[in-house]
N, C-alpha and C positions, 0 to 999 in steps of 0.2 A: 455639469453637462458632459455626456460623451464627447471626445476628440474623434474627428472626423479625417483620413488622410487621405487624398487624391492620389492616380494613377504612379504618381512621381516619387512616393513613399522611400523613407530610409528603412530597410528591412529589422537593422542595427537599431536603431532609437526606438521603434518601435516595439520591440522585444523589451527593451527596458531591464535586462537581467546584469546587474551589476556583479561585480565578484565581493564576496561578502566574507567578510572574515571571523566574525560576530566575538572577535577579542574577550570585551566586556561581560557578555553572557558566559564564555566559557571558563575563565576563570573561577564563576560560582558554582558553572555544574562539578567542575574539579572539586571543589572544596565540598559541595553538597556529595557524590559518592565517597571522595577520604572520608567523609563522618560514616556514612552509612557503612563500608568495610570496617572501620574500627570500632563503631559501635553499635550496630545491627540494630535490632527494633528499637532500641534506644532514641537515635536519630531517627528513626522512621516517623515516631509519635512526637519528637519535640518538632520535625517540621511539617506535620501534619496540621500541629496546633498553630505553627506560624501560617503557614498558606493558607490554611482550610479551615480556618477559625473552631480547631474541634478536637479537643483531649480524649484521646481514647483508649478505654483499656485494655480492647482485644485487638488485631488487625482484621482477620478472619470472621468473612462473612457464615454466619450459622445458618443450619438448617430453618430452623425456627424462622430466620432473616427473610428467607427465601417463599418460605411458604406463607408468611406475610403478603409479599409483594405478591403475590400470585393472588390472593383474596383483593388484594386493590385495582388489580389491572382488571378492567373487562373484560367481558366474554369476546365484544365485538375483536378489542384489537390482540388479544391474542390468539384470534384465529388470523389476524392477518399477519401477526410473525410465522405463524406456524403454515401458512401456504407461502411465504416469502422464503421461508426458510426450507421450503421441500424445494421451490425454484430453484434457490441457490444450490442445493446438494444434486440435484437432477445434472445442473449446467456443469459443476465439478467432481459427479463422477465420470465422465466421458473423458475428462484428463487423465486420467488415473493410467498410468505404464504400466509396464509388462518388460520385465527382463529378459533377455537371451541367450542364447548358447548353441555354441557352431564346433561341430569336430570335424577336424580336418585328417590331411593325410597321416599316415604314422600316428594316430591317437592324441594329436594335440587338440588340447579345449581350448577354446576361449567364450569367455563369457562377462557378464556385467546385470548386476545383481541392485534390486532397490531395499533401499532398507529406511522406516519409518524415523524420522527425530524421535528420540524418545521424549522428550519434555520440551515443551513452548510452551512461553510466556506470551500472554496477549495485553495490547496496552488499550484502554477505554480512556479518552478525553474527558472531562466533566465542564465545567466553566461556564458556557454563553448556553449551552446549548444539551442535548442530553440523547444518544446513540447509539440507540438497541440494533442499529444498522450493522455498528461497526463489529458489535459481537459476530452477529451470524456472519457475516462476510469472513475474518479471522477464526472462527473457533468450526467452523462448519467443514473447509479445505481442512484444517489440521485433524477434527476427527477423521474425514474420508480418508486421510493419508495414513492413516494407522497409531497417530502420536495417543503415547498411552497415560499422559499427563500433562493436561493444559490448565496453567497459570493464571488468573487475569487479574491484572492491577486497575485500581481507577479510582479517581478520588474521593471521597462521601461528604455529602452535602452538610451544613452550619447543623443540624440535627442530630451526625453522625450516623446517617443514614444512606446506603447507598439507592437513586431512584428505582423504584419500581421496575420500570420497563426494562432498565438494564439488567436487573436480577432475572427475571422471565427469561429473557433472552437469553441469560446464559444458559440458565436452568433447560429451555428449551432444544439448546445448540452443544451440548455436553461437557461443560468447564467442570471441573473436576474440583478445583480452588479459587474462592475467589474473594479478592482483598483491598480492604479500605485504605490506600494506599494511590498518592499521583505527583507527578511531578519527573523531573529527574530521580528523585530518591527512588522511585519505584520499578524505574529503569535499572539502577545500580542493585537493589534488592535484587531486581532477577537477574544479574549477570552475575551476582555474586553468592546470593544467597542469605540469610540473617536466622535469628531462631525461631521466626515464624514463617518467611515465607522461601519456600524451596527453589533451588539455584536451577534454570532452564539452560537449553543448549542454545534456543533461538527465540527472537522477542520482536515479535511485529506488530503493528498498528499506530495509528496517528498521535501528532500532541505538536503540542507550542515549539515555539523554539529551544527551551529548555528541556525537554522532551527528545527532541531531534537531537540537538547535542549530546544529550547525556546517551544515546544510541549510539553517535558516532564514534564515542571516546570510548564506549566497552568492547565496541566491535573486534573478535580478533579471541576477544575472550570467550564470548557469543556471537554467533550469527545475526544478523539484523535484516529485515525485508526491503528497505531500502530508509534515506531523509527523505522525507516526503514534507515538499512545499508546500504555502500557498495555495487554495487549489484554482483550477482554471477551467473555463470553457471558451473552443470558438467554435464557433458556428457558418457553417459556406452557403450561400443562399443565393436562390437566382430570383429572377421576377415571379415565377409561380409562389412563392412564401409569404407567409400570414406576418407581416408584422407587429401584430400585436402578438402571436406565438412567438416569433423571432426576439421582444422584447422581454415574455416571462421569464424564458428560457437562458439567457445572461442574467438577469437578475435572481436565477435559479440558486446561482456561483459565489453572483456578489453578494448576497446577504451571508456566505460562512462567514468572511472575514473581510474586514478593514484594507488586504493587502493582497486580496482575489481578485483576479484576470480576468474580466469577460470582455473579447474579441468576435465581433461580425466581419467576415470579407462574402462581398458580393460584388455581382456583375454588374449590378441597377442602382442606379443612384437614389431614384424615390425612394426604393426599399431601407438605402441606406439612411436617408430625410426621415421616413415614417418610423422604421425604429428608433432610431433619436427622442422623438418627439412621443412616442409608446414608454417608453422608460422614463420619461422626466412624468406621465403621469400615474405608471402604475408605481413607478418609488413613493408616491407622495401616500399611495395607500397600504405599505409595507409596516409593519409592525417592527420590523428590525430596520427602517429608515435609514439611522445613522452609522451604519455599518455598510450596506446597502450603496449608499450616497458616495462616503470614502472610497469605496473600490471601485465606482464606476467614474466618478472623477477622475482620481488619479491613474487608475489602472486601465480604465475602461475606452477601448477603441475601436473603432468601425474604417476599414479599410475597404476600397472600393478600386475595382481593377478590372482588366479589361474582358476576362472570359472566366467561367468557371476553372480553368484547365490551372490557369494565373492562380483562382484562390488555393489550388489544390498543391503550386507550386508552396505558397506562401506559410499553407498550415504546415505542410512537411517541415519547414524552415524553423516555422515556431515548436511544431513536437508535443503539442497540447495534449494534458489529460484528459480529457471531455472533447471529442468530435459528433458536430451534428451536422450529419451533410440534410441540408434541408433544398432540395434541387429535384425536379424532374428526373427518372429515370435514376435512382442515387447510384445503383447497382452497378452501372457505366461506369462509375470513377472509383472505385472498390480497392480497387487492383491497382491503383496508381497512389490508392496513400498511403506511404511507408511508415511516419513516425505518429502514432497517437495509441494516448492509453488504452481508450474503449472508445468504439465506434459507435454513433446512430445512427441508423439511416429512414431519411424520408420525415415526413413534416408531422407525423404522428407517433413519435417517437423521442420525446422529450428525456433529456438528461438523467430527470429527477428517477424516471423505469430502472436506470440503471445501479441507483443509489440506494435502492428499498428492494425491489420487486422479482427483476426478470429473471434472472438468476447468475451472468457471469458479474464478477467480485467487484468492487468497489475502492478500492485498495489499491492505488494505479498511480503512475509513476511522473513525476512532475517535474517542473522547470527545463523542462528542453530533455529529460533523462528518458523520455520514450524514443527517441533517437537508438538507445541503448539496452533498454528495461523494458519489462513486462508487465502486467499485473498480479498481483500476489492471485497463486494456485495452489494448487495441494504438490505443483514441484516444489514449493517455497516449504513443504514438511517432509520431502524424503533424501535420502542422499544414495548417490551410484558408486557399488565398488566393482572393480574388476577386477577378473578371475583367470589365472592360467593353469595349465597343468600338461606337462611334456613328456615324451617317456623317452626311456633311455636310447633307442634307435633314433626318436626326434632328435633330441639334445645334440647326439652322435653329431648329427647333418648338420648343423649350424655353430656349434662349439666355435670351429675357429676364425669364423667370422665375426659371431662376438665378441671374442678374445682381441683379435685386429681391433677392432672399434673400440674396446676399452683400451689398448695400445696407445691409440692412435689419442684420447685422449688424457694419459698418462696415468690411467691408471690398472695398476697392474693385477691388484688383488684381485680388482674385477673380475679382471682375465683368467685366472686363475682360477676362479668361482666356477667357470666354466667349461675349464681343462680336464682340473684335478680328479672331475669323476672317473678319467676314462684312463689313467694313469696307474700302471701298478702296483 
């Protein structure tokens, strides 16, 4: 049963975000990348076989692979990746920047230039569940950004088979390589490279906690999009909301995982009574139940306070991936909430639009890091350099002021950098 908390709420206890050190797990991702550096496809296949119950000769999904999966998928649903997939590209080329350049007096430039990653890796989860979502969200930003080589890893099923829809999906979304490969190993393959599959600059998308770690320990070597938790939704609801929507819509969360968020704050206590009691029966009609149950047990909380203004206090506090302002009027409270991954607004406007359909990414930042972080965009495939160029009458006018300041912080060459041209 959802935990219900009154006006009097600990903000603290209720977050529930312990500091996690995950010792145990890290230790094996260690030892799981030393293999795959020292012995490249090698370890790739002998823990492929251990995890993924499945010996394989090639890593590298073939054409042949590909154009299979394309005869198995329907006509129906891959028309519906391929209008999901023109959403998503529609939503992230409007991101898409534009460098500058400013001259100033005496012929000085300055500017700041974008320049595409050249190579990402994309990671595809397999496990519980199967996420042609996750391609287009990842692989769709990095073609619009210009990246001229994307990666994708992702595990292949007891058959040795990677699913269908994932194949499509890539094929649809332009992956360029794509390999029967998951875990941390596939992590460490892209940050390092092996003799099958080519070393990237940057590697984003979702996985376990082995996964997560094995990102955080390469990072530095590669680029990484962020650890992405757990995922979460809360939802802010006033008297006008449907509690049985109010009910799908957390349970939307909690069937990912065992250790998923779903939080309601509302102003109305029935609302908060009726979803309660919305969720103990539409769980019992879930196919993924036991997952489902886990997360809204333990994780799962309905917090009830005194005005909307309160809840809107409360989600900033928490920082959630997933906001559903489900309220009269949502467009009034817009501009008052600072921390969340992606926003929805209004009671016809469910989570799940955001995770398939609309078109902004899906790829968003979790455990309180929306405080901080954004959603993976097509920024998350380009990098900014800046540009100067001074001429000698410039240089002239400010030489000994940089000279002084590199002085002043004792070094001298500096200074001298900046003298010596004008010196006989």
């Amino acid at each position: 049963m959802i935990k219900i908390f009154d006006k009097d709420f600990d903000i603290n206890k209720v977050l529930n975000r312990e500091i996690q050190t995950y010792g145990e797990y890290e230790s094996v991702v260690k030892e799981v990348i030393a293999q795959v550096l020292a012995r490249g496809d090698e370890a790739l296949k002998q823990y492929t076989q251990k995890f993924d119950g499945v010996l394989l000769d090639d890593l590298l999904v073939s054409k042949q692979e590909i154009q299979e999966a394309k005869a198995q998928v329907g006509d129906e649903f891959k028309n519906i990746l391929k209008t999901a997939a023109e959403n998503i590209a529609f939503f992230h080329k409007m991101q898409v920047k534009k460098g500058f350049e400013v001259t100033k007096q005496d012929g000085i430039i300055l500017g700041q230039k974008y320049t595409p990653i050249q190579k990402a890796g994309i990671y595809v989860p397999g496990g519980t569940a199967s996420y042609p979502s996750t391609v287009l969200m990842n692989a769709i930003p990095a073609k619009i950004a210009g990246v001229s080589e994307i990666v994708m890893c992702t595990p292949p099923q007891k058959d040795g088979k990677i699913k269908a829809e994932i194949l499509v999906a890539a094929d649809l979304a332009g992956v360029d390589k794509i390999f029967k490969c998951g875990g941390a190993q596939a992590i460490a393959a892209m940050a390092y490279g092996t003799e099958s599959i080519p070393q990237v600059y940057k590697i984003v998308g979702p996985g376990n906690i082995f996964v997560a770690l094995a990102k955080k320990l390469v990072f530095g070597t590669v680029s990484i999009d962020m650890i992405a938790g757990p995922s979460e939704i809360l939802v802010i609801a006033d008297k006008s909301a449907n509690p049985t929507h109010l009910a799908a819509d957390l349970l939307s969360q909690a069937e990912h995982d065992k250790l998923a968020t779903a939080v309601l704050v509302t102003d109305s206590k029935d609302i908060a009574l009726q979803t309660a009691q919305q969720i103990e029966r539409q769980l019992a009609l879930l196919p993924r139940q036991d997952i489902a149950r886990a997360s809204i047990d333990n994780n799962g909380k309905i917090i009830v306070v005194d005005s909307i203004d309160k809840a809107i206090e409360v989600s900033n506090a928490i920082a959630p991936e997933h906001l559903e302002v489900c309220v009269q009027n949502p467009y009034d409270y817009l501009d008052k909430i600072t921390n969340a991954g992606s926003i929805f607004l209004g009671g016809y406007t469910p989570e799940a639009l955001g995770d398939y359909f609309a078109g902004p990414n899906h790829t968003l930042p979790t455990s309180g890091s929306a405080k901080f972080s954004s959603p993976l965009s097509v920024d998350d495939f380009v990098k900014k350099s800046s540009y100067i160029q001074y001429t000698k009458q410039a240089l002239g006018k400010v030489k000994d002021q940089v000279a002084t300041f590199a002085q002043a912080e004792g070094l001298s060459a500096h200074a001298k950098s900046a003298t010596i041209r004008f010196e006989e």
